[in-house]
C-alpha positions as CSV (number, residue, x, y, z in Angstrom):
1,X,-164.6,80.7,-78.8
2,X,-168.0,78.9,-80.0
3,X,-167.1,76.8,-83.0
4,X,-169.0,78.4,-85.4
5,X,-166.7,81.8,-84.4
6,X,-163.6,79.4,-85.0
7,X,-164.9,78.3,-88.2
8,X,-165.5,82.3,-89.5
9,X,-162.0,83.1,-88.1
10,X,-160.4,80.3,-90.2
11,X,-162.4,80.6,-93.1
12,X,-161.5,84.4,-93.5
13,X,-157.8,83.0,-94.2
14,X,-156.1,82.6,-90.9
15,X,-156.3,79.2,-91.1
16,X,-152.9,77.6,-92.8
17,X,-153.6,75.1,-95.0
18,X,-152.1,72.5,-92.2
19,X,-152.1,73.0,-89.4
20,X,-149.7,70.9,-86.9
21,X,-151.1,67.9,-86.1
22,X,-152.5,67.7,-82.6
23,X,-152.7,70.9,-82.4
24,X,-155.9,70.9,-81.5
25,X,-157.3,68.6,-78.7
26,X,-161.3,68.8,-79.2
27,X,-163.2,65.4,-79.0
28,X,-166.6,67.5,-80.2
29,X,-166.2,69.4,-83.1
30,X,-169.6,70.9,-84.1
31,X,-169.1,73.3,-87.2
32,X,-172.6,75.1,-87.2
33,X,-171.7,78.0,-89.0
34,X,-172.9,76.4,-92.9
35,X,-170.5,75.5,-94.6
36,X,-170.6,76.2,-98.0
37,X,-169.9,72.9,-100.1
38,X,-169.6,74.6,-103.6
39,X,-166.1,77.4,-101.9
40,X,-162.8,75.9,-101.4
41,X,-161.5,78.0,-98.9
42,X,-164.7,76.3,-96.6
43,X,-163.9,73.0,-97.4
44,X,-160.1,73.9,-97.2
45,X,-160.8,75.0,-93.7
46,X,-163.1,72.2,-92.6
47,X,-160.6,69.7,-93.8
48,X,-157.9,71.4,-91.9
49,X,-159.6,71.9,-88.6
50,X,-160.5,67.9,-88.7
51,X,-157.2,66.7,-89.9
52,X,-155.8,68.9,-87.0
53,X,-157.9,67.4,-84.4
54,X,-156.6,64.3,-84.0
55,X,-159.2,63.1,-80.6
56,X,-162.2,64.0,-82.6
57,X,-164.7,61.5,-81.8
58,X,-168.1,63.6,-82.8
59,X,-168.4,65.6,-85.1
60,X,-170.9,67.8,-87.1
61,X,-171.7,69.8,-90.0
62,X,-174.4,72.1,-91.6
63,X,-173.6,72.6,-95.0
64,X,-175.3,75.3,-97.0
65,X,-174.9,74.0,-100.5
66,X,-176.6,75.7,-103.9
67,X,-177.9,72.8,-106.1
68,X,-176.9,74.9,-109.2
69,X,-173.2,75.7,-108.1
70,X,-169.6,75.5,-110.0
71,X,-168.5,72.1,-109.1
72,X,-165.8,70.8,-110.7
73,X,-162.9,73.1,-108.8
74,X,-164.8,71.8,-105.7
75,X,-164.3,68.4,-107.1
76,X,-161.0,68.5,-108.3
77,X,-159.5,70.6,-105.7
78,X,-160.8,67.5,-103.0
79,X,-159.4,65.1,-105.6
80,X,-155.8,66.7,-105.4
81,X,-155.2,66.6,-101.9
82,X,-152.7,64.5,-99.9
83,X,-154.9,63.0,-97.1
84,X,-151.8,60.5,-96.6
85,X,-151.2,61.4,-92.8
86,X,-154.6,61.9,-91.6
87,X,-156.0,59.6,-89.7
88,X,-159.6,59.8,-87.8
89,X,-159.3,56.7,-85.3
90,X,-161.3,57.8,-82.9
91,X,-163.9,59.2,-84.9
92,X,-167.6,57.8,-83.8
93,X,-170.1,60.0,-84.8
94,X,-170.7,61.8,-87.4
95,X,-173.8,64.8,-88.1
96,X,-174.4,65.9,-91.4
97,X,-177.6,68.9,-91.8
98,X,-179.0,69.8,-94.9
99,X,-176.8,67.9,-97.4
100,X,-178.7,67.6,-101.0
101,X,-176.5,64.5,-102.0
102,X,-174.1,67.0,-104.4
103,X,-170.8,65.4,-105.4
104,X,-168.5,67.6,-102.9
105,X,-170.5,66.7,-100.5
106,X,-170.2,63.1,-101.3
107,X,-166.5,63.3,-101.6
108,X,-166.2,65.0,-98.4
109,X,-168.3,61.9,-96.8
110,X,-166.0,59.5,-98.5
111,X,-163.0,60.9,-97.1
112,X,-164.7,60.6,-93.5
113,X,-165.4,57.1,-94.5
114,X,-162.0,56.6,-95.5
115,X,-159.9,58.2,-92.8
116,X,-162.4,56.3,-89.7
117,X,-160.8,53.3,-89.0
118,X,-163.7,52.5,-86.5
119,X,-165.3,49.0,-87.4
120,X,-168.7,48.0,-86.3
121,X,-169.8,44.4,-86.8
């Protein structure tokens, strides 16, 4: 199954909100289908496929995100959850298409920043 197929399948509410860690073993995790920055059952999906890949090295996004959007459920909704046992150590790379720089968007980077405990000097 492509990943964008996974990501459809997940995001129609398959996905469980966690999913158990290591369950899935990808090191390349391309999510091409757009993700939608502004619904939280896309971000909710997103976050759950990455915290459940716990070899992801690459990974990237296309986000599809309308500048005039609800955001604060978004925004609070990101705020609220308990990103305590994730860990992205072997995270390297990181692909981000057609962000606008919205707030979700930036907390989603932050939590990618957050989680990579790669250093570069």
């Amino acid at each position: 199954m492509t990943s964008a197929g996974c990501t459809h399948f997940f995001c129609l509410g398959i996905c469980a909100p966690n999913l158990k860690t290591g369950f899935l073993k990808p090191q390349n995790l391309h999510l091409s289908a757009a993700i939608r920055f502004e619904k939280i059952e896309e971000i909710s999906c997103a976050l759950c496929l990455i915290r459940s890949s716990p070899d992801l090295q690459k990974l990237a996004i296309r986000a599809k995100t309308k500048a005039n959007a609800v955001m604060e459920p978004v925004l609070e909704y990101m705020r609220v959850q308990n990103f305590l046992d994730c860990s992205l150590n072997r995270l390297r790379e990181v692909e981000m298409q057609l962000i606008y720089g919205v707030q979700q968007e930036l907390e989603f980077i932050k939590f990618l920043l957050a989680k990579s405990t790669i250093y570069f000097c």
